[in-house]
C-alpha positions as CSV (number, residue, x, y, z in Angstrom):
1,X,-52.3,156.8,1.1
2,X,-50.3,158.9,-1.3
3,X,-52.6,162.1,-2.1
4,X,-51.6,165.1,-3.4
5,X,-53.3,168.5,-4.1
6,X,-52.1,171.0,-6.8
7,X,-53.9,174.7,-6.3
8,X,-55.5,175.5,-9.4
9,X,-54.9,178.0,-11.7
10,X,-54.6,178.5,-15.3
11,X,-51.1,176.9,-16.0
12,X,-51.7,173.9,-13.7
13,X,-55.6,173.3,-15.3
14,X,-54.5,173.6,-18.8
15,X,-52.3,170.6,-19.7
16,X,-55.7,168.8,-17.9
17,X,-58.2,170.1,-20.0
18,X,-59.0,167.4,-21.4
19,X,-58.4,164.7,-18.6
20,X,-60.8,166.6,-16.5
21,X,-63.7,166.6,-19.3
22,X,-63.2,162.7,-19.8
23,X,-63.5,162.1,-16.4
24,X,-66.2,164.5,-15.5
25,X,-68.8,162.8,-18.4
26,X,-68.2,159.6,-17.0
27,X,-68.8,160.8,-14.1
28,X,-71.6,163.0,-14.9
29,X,-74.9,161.1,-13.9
30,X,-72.9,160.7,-10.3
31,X,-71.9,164.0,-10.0
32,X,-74.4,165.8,-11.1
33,X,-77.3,165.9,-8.7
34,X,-74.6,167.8,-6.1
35,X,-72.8,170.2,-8.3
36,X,-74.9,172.2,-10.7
37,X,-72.4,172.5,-13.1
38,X,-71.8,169.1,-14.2
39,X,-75.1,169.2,-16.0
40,X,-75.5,168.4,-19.6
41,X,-77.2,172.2,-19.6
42,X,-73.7,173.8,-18.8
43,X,-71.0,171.4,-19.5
44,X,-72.2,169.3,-22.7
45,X,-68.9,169.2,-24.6
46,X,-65.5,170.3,-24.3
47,X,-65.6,173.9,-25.1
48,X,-68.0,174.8,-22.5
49,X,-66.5,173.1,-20.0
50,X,-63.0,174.7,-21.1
51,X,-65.0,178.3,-20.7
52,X,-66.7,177.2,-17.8
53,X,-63.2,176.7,-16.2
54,X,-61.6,179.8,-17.5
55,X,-64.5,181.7,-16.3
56,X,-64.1,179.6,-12.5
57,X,-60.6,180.4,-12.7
58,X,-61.1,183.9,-13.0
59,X,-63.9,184.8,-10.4
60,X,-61.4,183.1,-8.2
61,X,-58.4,185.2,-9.2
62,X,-60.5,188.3,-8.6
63,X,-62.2,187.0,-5.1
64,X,-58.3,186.9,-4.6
65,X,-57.0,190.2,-5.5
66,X,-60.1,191.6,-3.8
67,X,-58.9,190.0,-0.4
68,X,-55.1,191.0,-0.8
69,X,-57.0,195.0,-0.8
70,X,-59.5,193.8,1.7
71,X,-58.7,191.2,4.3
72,X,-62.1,191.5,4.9
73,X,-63.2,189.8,1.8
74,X,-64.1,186.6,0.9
75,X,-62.4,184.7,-1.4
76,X,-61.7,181.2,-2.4
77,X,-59.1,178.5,-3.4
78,X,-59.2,175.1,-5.2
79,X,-57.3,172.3,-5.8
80,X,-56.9,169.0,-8.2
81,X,-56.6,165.4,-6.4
82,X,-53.9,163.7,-7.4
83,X,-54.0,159.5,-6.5
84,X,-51.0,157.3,-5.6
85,X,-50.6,156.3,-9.7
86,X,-50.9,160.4,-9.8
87,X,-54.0,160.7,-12.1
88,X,-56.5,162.9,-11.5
89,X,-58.7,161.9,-8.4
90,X,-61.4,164.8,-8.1
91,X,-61.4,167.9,-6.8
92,X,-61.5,170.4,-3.8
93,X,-61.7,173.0,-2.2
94,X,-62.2,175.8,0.4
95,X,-64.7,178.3,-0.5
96,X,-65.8,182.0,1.3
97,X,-62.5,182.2,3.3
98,X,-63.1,184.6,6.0
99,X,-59.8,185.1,7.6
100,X,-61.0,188.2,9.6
101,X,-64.3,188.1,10.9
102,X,-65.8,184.6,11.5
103,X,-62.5,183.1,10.8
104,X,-63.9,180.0,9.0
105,X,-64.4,178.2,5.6
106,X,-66.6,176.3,3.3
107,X,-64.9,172.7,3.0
108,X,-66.2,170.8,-0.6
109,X,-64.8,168.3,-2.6
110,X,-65.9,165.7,-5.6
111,X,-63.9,162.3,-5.7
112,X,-64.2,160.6,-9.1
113,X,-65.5,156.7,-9.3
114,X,-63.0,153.9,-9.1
115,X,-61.0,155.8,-6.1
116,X,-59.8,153.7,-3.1
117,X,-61.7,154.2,0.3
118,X,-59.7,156.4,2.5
119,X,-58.9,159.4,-0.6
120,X,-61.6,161.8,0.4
121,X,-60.4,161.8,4.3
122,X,-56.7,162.7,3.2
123,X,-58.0,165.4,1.4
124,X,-60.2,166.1,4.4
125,X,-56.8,166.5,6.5
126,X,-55.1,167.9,4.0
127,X,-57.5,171.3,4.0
128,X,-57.8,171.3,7.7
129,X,-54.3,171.8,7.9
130,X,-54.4,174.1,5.2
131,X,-56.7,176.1,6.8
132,X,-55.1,175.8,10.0
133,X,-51.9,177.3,8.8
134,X,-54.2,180.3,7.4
135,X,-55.5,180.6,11.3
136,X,-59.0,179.5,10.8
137,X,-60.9,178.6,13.7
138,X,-63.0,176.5,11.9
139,X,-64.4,174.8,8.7
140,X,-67.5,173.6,7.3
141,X,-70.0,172.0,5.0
142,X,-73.2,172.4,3.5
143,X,-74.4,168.9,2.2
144,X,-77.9,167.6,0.9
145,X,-79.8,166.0,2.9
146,X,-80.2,162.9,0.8
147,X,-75.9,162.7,0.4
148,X,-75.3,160.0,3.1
149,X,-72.0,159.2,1.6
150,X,-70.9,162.9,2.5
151,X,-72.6,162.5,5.7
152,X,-70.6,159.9,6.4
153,X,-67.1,160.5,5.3
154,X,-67.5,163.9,7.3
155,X,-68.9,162.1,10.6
156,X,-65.9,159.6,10.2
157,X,-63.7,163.0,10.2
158,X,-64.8,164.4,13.4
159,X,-67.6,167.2,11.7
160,X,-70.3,167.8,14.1
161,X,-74.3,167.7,12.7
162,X,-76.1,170.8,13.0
163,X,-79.7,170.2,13.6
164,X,-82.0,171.1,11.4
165,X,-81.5,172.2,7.8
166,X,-80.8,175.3,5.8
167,X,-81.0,176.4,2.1
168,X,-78.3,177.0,0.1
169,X,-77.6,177.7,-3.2
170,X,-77.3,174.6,-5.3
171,X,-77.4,175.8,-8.4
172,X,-77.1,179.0,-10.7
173,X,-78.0,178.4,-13.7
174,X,-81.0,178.5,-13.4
175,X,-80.9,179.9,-9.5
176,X,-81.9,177.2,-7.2
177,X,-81.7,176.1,-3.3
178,X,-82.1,173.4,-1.5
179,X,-82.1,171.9,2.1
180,X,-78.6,171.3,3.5
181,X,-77.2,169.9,6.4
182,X,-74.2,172.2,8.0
183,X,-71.3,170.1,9.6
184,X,-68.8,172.1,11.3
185,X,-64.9,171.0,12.7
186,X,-63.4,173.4,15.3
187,X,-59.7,173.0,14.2
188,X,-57.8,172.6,17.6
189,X,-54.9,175.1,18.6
190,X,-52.6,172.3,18.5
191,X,-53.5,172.3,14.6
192,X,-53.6,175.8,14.5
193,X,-50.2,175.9,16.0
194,X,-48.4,173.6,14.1
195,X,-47.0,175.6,10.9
């Protein structure tokens, strides 16, 4: 399968403004119960989600510069799916990149209807070996407990359960947690090693 990511920043979002809205309202009523901002409430027409974006873009760029002063920081980095036809797929991500301490990162990702089966694990490999090649140890994910499609695609990809469940944040506008699941992949030396 033929998927590519493109990191996002300004210049590569911009010409996709508008793809991206289109895509996220007809995707909205899927979408929405796992990422806060595809609510009506935040993103109900094009400007917003334009300054929704820019405002995304540029908490990124400044978790960013942050790190380059502070290893020790956190920061995060994002990327648009491209499918075989190369239209925009979805979207993904690894968020709270610890390169120093824990040496670990938040794996998510949103794969837009009509996709073929098999997308979101390419994209699943594609930021485990991005990660590896930025010497992470591990990755993980926080998903709902009622999201057995995530479940799923991440037991198919070799991500261990945790037991139990934790809260996370879910949504910020207004502030909101929820139960999650946390499934974790120890990425091996071998794919640490390979660069």
């Amino acid at each position: 399968m033929d998927v590519k990511l493109q990191k996002m920043t300004f210049l590569s979002v911009y010409p996709k403004l508008g793809d991206l809205f289109d895509i996220l309202s007809a995707n909205r009523e899927r979408l929405k119960p796992w990422f806060w901002w595809a609510s009506e409430k935040i993103t109900p027409n094009k400007f917003r989600f334009v300054l929704f974006i820019l405002l995304y873009l540029a908490n990124t760029k400044r978790k960013e510069i942050a790190h380059n002063f502070n290893p020790a920081k956190l920061y995060d980095e994002s990327f648009i799916v491209y499918n075989e036809g190369g239209k925009v797929a979805g979207l993904c991500g690894l968020d709270n990149i610890d390169t120093v301490n824990k040496k670990n990162a938040e794996l998510w990702g949103l794969s837009f209807k009509g996709n073929p089966f098999g997308g979101a694990d390419c994209v699943i490999e594609m930021l485990e070996k991005h990660g590896a090649n930025m010497n992470l140890d591990s990755l993980y994910a926080h998903v709902k407990v009622n999201n057995d499609k995530s479940k799923a695609c991440l037991k198919r990809n070799n991500y261990a359960a945790q037991e139990g469940t934790k809260e996370a944040t879910v949504s910020r506008k207004p502030y909101r947690t929820a139960p999650v699941q946390v499934f974790t992949k120890i990425l091996t030396k071998a794919e640490r090693g390979a660069r």
